[in-house]
N, C-alpha and C positions, 0 to 999 in steps of 0.2 A: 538380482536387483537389490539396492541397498536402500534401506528404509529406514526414517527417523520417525518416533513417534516422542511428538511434546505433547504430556498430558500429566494433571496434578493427582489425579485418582487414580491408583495402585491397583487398584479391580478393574479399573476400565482401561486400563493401562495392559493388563495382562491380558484380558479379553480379547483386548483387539491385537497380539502376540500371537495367540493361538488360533485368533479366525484366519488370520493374516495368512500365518503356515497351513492351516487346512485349504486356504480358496487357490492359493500359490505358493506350493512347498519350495521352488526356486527362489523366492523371496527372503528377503536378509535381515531380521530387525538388528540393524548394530546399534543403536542406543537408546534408550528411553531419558526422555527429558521431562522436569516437572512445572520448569520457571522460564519467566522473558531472560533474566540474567543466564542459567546456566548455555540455554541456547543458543545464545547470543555468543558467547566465550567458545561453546565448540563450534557451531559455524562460521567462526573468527577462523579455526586451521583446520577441521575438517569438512570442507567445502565439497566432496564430491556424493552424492547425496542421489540419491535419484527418483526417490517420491517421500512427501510426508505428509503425516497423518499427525492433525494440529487441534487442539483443545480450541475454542477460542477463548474464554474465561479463566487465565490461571493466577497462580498463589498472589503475583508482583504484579498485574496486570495483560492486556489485552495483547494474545498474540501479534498483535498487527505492528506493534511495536519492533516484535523480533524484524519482521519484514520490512521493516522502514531502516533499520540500522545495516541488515546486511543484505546485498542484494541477491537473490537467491534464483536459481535458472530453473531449478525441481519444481513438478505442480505438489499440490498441497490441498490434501483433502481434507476437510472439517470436519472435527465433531463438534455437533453445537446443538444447543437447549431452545433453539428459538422456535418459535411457537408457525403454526399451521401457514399465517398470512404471508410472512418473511419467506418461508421456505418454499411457496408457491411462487413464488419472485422469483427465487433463485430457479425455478423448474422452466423460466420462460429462457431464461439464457441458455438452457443443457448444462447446467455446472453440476457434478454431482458433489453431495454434502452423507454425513451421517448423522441421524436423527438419535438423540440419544432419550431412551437404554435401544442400541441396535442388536443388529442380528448378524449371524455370518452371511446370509444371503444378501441381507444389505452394503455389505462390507462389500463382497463377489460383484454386486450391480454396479459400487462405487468406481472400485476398479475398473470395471470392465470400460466405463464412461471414460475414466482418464485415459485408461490406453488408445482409444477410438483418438481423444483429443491429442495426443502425442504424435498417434501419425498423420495427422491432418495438418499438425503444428497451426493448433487453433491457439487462439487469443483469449478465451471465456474464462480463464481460473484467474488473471487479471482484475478482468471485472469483478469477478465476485467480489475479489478483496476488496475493488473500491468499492462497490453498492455495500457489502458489508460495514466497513471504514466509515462511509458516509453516514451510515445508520446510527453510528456513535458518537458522531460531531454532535457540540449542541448548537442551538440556533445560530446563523450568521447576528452578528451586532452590525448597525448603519454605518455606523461612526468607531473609527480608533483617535483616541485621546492621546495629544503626544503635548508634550511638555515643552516652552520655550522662552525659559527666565520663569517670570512669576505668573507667566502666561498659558494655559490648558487650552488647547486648540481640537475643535470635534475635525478631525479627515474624514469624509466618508467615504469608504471602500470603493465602493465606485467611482470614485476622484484618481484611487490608485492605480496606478498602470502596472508598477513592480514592488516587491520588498525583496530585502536582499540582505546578506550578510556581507560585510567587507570589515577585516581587522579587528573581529572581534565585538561591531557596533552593528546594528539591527537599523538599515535605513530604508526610508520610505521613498518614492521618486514617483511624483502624479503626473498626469496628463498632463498641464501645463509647464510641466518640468520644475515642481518646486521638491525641494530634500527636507524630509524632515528625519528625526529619531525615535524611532522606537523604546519602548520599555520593556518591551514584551520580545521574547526572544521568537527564532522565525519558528519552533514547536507550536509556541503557544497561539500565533497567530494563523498557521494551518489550521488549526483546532475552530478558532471561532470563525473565519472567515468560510464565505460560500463555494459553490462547487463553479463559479464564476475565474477563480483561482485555481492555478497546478502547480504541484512543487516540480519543479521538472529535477532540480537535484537537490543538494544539499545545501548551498548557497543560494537558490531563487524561488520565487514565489511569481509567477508572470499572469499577470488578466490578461483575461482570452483576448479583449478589444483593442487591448496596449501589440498583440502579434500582428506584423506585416503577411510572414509567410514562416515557414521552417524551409530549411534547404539542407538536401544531404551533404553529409558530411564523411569524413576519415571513418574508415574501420565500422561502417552501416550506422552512424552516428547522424544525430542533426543539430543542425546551428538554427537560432532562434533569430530572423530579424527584427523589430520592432517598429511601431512609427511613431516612439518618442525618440529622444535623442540620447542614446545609451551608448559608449564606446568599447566596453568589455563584450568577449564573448560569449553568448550563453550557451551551453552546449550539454546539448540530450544524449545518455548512453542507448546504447543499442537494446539492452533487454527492457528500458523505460519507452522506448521510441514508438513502440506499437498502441501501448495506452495512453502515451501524450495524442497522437492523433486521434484513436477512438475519443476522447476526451473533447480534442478538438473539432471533430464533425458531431459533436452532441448536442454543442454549446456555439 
């Protein structure tokens, strides 16, 4: 098995090297990473990967980053600094995490949790990332402020049905079908809006109440209908399509 370990600490780095090969001598650490950037660059061409073992805290920022730019099929086990409460959460989904400073037995339990979930081809290392993710938004804002002439207009989020990128410009499209512009590009507006909203790709941001239905689609894919008046297609990859639904029977 081929194993990536992103992490910025050189000790903890190595540590988890040698639990790794003592819990599971078949195991392969072929790279060690310190940054979102260098990660980023080798899961650009070295895509075949088969579990990682992820800081979430590094030099350039938040893991979660790396996972938002590339899409990744590998689960991915944390090591994270978060305290008692956080990690009792994560214990109600079965996600296993690594409590840092660990142990190799903790390392072996971690494992052993993924492998259970691989053959079950469960859904739970998903969530973590969102309930994780979620945990580092800051508050949703009511209102986004869009610009028109010398005019500042409050939209409130809940007005919105979609945001969207098209040609390089960041548009808005509400419930009663009016178009506004954005200033804010669609990152930063994932960022502050609620869990009311899903990126389903990279182009869309869809509120939940703006969705008719999802309907399968090509290649275990789904097409988003809406019941605003929207003509492009919106369309879910297959390894997003499990967590757009959980998302969507949550909400």
């Amino acid at each position: 098995m081929r194993i990536l370990i992103i992490e910025d600490e050189k000790l903890t780095a190595n540590d988890l090297v040698f639990s790794i090969q003592e819990v599971r001598p078949n195991f392969t650490v072929i790279k060690i990473l310190a940054s979102v950037k260098s990660a980023i660059t080798f899961l650009k061409t070295e895509p075949a990967i088969d579990l990682i073992f992820s800081d979430i805290q590094l030099t350039d920022g938040l893991s979660f980053e790396i996972f938002k730019a590339i899409e990744i099929d590998a689960p991915i086990i944390f090591c994270t600094a978060y305290d008692e409460y956080a990690l009792n959460a994560f214990d109600v989904n079965g996600i296993a995490y690594l409590l840092k400073p660990f142990t190799t037995e903790a390392i072996k339990i971690a494992i052993e949790k993924f492998e259970k979930l691989t053959q079950q081809k469960d859904n739970k290392l998903t969530q973590l990332l969102q309930y994780m993710e979620q945990s580092n938004k800051p508050k949703a804002s009511p209102s986004l402020l869009v610009y028109q002439g010398e005019k500042i207009i409050p939209v409130p989020f809940n007005d919105i049905a979609l945001m969207y990128l098209k040609n390089g410009i960041v548009k808005l499209h509400t419930f009663d079908n009016q178009i506004f512009i954005a200033s804010e590009t669609l990152e930063e507006l994932e960022k502050i809006n609620d869990t009311n909203f899903f990126r389903v790709n990279r182009q869309y941001l869809v509120h939940q109440k703006a969705i008719k239905n999802a309907a399968k689609y090509f290649n275990r894919r789904l097409v988003l209908h809406l019941h605003i008046r929207f003509d492009e297609k919106i369309i879910i990859s297959k390894e997003k399509a499990p967590v757009f639904l959980d998302w969507l029977a949550q909400n």
